[in-house]
C-alpha positions as CSV (number, residue, x, y, z in Angstrom):
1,X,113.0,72.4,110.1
2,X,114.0,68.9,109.9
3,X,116.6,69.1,107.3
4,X,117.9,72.2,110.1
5,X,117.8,70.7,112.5
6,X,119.7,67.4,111.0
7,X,122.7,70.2,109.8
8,X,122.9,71.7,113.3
9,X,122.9,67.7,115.1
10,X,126.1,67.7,112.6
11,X,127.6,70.5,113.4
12,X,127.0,69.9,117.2
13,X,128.8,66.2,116.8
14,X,131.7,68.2,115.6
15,X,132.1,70.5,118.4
16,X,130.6,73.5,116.4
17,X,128.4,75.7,118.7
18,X,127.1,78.8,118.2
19,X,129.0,81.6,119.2
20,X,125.8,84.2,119.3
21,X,123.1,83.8,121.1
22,X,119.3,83.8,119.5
23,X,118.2,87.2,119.7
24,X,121.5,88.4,118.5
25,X,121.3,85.9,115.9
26,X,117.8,87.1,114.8
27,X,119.1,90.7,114.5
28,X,121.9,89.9,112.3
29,X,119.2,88.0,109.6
30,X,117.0,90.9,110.3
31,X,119.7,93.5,109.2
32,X,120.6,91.2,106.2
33,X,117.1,91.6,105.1
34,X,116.9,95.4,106.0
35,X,120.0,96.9,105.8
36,X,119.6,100.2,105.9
37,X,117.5,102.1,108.3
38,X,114.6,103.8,106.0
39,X,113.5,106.1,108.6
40,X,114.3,109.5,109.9
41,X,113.4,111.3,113.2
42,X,112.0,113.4,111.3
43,X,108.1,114.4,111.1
44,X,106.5,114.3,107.5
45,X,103.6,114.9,106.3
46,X,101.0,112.2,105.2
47,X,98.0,112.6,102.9
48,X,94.6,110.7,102.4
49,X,92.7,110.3,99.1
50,X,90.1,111.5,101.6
51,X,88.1,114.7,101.1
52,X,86.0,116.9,104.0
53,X,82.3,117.2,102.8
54,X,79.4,119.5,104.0
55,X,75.4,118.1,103.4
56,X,72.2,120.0,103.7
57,X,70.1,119.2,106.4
58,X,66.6,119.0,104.6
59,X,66.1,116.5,102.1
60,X,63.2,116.7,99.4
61,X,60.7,113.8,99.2
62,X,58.6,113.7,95.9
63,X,55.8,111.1,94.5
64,X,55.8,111.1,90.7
65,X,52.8,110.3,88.4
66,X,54.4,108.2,86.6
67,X,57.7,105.4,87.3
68,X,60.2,106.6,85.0
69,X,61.7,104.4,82.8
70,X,65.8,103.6,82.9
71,X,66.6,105.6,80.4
72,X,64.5,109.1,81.8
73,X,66.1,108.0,85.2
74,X,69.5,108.6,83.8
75,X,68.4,111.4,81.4
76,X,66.8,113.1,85.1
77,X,70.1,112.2,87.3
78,X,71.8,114.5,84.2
79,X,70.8,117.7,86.2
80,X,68.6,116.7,88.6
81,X,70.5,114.5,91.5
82,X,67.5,111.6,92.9
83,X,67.4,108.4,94.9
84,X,64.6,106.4,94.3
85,X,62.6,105.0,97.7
86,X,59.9,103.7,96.1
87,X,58.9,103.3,92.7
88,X,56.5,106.5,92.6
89,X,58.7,107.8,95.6
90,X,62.2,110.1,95.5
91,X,65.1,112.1,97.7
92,X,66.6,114.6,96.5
93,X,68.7,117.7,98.4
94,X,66.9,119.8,95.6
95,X,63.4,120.4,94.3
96,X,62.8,118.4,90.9
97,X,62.8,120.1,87.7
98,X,59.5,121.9,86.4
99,X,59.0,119.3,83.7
100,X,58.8,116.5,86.3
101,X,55.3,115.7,87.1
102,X,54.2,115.2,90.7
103,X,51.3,114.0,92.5
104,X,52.9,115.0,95.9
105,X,56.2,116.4,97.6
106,X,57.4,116.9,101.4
107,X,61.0,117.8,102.8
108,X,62.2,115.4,105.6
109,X,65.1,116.4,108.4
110,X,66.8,113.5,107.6
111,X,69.2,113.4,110.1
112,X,66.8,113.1,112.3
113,X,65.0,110.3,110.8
114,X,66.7,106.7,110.7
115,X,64.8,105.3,108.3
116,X,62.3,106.0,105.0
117,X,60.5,103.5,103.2
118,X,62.4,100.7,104.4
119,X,65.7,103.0,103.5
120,X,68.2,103.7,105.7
121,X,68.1,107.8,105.4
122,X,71.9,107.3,105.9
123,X,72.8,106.0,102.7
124,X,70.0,108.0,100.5
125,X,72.5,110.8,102.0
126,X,75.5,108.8,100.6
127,X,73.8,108.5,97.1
128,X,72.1,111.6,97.0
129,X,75.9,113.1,97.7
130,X,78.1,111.2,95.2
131,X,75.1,112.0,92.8
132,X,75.3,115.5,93.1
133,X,79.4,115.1,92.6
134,X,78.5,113.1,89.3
135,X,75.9,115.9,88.0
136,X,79.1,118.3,88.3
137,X,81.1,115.9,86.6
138,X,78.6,116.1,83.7
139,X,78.7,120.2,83.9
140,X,82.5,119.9,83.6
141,X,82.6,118.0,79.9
142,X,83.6,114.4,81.7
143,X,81.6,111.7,79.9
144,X,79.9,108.7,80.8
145,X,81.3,104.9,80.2
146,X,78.1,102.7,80.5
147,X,79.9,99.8,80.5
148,X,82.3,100.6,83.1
149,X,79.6,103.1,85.2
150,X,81.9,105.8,85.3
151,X,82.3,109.6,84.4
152,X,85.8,109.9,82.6
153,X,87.9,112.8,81.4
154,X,87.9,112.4,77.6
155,X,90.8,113.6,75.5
156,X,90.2,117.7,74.5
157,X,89.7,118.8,70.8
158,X,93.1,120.3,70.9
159,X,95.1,117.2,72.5
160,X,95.5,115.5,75.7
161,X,93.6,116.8,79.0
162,X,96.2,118.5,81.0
163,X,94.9,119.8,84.2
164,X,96.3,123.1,85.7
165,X,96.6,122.3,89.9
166,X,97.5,123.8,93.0
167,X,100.4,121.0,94.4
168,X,100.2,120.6,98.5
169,X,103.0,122.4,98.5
170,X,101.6,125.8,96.7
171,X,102.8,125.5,93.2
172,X,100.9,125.8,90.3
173,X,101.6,123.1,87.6
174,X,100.0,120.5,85.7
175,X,99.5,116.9,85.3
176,X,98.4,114.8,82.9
177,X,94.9,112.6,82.8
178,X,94.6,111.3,79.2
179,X,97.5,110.1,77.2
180,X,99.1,106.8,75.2
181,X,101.0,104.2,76.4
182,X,102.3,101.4,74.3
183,X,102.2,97.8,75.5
184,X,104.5,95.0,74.4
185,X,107.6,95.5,72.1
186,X,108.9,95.0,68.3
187,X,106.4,93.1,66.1
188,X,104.3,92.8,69.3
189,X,104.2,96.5,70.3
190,X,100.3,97.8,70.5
191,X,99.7,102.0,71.2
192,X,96.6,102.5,73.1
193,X,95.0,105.3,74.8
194,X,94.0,105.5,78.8
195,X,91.9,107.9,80.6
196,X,91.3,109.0,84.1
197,X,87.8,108.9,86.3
198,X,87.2,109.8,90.0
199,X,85.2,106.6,91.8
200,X,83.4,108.6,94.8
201,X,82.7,106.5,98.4
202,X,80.7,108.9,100.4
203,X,81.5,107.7,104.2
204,X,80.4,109.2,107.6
205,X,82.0,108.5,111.3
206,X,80.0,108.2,114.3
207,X,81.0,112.2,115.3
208,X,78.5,112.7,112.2
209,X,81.8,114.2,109.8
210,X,81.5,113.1,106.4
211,X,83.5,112.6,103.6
212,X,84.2,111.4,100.7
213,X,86.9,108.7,99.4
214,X,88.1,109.4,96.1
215,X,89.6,106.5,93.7
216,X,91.6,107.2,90.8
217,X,89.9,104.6,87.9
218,X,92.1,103.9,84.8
219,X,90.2,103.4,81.7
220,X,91.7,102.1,78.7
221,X,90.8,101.6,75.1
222,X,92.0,100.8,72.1
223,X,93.2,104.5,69.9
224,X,89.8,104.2,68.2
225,X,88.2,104.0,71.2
226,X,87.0,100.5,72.0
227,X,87.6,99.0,75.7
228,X,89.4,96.2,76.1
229,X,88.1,93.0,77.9
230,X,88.9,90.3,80.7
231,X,92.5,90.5,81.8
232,X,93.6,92.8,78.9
233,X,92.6,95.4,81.4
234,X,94.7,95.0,83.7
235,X,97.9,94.3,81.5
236,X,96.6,97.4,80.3
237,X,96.6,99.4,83.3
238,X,99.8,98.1,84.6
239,X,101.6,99.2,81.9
240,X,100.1,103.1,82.4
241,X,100.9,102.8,86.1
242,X,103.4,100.8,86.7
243,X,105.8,103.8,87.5
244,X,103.4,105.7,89.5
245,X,104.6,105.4,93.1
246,X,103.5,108.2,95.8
247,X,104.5,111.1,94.1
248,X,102.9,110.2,91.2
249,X,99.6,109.6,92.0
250,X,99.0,112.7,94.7
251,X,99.0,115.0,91.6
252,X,96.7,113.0,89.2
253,X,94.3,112.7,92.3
254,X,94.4,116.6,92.8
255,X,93.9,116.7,88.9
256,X,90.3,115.2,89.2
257,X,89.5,116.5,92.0
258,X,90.5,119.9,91.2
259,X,89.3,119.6,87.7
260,X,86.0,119.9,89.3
261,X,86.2,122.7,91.0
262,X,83.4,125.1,91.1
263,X,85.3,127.5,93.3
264,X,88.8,127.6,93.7
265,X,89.1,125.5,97.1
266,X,85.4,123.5,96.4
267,X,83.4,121.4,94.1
268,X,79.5,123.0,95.0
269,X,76.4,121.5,93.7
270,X,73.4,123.5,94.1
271,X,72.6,126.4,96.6
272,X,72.8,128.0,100.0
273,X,71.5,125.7,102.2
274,X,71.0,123.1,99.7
275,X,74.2,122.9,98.5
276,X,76.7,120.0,98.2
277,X,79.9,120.8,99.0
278,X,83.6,119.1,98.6
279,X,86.7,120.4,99.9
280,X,89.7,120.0,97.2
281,X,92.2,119.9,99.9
282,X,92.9,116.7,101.1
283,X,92.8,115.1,104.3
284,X,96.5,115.7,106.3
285,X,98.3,114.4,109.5
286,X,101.8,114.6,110.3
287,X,103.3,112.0,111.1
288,X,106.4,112.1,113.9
289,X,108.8,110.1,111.8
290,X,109.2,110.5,107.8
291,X,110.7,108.4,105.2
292,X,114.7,108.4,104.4
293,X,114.5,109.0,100.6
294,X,118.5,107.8,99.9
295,X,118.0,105.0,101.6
296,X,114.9,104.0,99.8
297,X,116.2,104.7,96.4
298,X,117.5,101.0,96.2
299,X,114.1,100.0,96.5
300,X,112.3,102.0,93.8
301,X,114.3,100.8,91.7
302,X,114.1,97.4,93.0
303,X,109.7,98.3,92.8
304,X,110.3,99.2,89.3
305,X,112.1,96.1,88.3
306,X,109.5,94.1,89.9
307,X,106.9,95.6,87.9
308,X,108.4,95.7,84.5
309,X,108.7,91.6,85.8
310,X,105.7,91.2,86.1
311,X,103.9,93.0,83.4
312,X,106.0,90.5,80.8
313,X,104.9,87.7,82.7
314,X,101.6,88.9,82.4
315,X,102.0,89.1,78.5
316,X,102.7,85.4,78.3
317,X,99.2,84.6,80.3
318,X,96.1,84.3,77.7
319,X,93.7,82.8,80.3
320,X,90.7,85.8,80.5
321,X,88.3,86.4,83.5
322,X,85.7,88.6,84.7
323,X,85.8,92.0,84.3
324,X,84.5,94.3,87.8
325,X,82.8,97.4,87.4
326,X,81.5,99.9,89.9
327,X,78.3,99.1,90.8
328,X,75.0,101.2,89.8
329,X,72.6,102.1,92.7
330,X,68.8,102.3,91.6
């Protein structure tokens, strides 16, 4: 502002005044930065990676003989959806397997009751509910990453998994949730493989609606299999997703979600009033104005550029870090 304001004293000395006053001087910069209007009077609609889901209203309490160890939690969890209160103590929306040995078991109207054990019953819900989702995801050939505490879908025995879905507009196609991207060019070009994986956030409002927030989670690894580490990942990821704008990504999230559909329209785990239910169809408002496509062309090419900018600059950075990973509830 000071070297400004030292041009303008100049220009002043000289006689040179503004011709425009400020606010028509602010619009001018303002349409040199936008130029072109980008929307249209026009309403659109707009969808939410945001799924209606339906929870029973009883919810199983059980005392086991015995505290299981890690691994028969996770071998349980397979089939058998639990959240452990206590160490003797679990919820579940269903009854345990026969095999599971109790000393005790109740049912609790949970929605009634704040609290259990020190636990809000709120969030046994929310576990209980994205553990039921992950029990389907088992049922439907996805497969567990350990390190990255996610359920994936893996490449098929006869190629690639291409997923058959309904589009929000009513046709039937496919998209793609497995493939090979290669990173880097010439003598420094590396082919690896990536894989796609639904993240669940089970959320309720104060009306009492809930639902649940589905992430698409890129995994990569090398063709052989083995994941990459520190910020390999995300070089990684950019370079499967860097094109993926809107229209992109609405049809890989209806891949994973439909591809665990137990019903067309549903993903159900368990039954009647047990049951754990998630609606395919996303969450939709319309929204009075929509988006001038021509005008915003310049732009995604513009986005593009950017990224294919930034994922060389990437390349040339060797410094690693942490790697995140979704966290595992007891």
């Amino acid at each position: 502002m000071t070297g400004l304001r030292g041009v303008l004293a100049r220009l002043s000395t000289r006689g040179i005044e503004p011709s425009l006053d400020a606010a028509r001087g602010r619009s001018i910069a303002l349409g040199d930065y936008l130029p072109v209007r980008v929307t249209v009077a026009t309403p659109e609609p707009v969808f939410a990676n945001v799924f209606p889901l339906e929870l029973p209203d009883v919810m199983f309490i059980v005392e086991v003989r015995a505290e299981p160890s890690a691994e028969q939690l996770i071998e349980w969890r397979q089939l058998w959806p639990c959240a452990k209160v206590t160490s003797h103590r679990f919820a579940s929306f269903l009854p345990p397997p026969d095999h599971i040995k109790l000393d005790g078991r109740g049912q609790l109207l949970w929605k009634e009751v704040p609290e259990k054990d020190g636990r809000r019953t709120r969030d046994i819900a929310k576990e209980l509910a994205r553990r039921s989702l992950e029990c389907v995801c088992v049922s439907k050939g996805l497969r567990f990453c350990a390190n990255r505490k996610v359920y994936y879908y893996p490449e098929r025995e006869r190629g690639e998994w291409v997923q058959p879905i309904r589009h929000i507009d009513g046709r039937n196609t496919t998209v793609q949730l497995t493939g090979e991207r290669t990173k880097g060019w010439g003598d420094r070009a590396s082919t690896f493989a990536y894989q796609l994986a639904p993240l669940f956030s089970v959320q309720a409002d104060y009306a009492g609606n809930w639902t649940v927030v589905v992430s698409v989670y890129i995994r990569v690894t090398t063709l052989e299999g083995a994941l990459f580490e520190g910020k390999e990942i995300g070089r990684r990821r950019k370079v499967v997703s860097k094109g993926w704008w809107n229209n992109k990504w609405l049809p890989r999230l209806l891949g994973i979600v439909q591809g665990l559909e137990t019903e067309v329209g549903c993903v159900r785990f368990g039954e009647g009033s047990s049951a754990v239910i998630m609606q395919t169809a996303p969450l939709m408002w319309e929204c009075p104005v929509g988006l001038d496509i021509v005008a915003l062309s310049g732009g995604y090419d513009l986005g593009e550029e950017l990224a294919e900018y930034r994922s060389r600059d990437d390349e040339g950075d060797e410094t690693t870090s942490d790697v995140s990973t979704v966290e595992e509830g007891n």
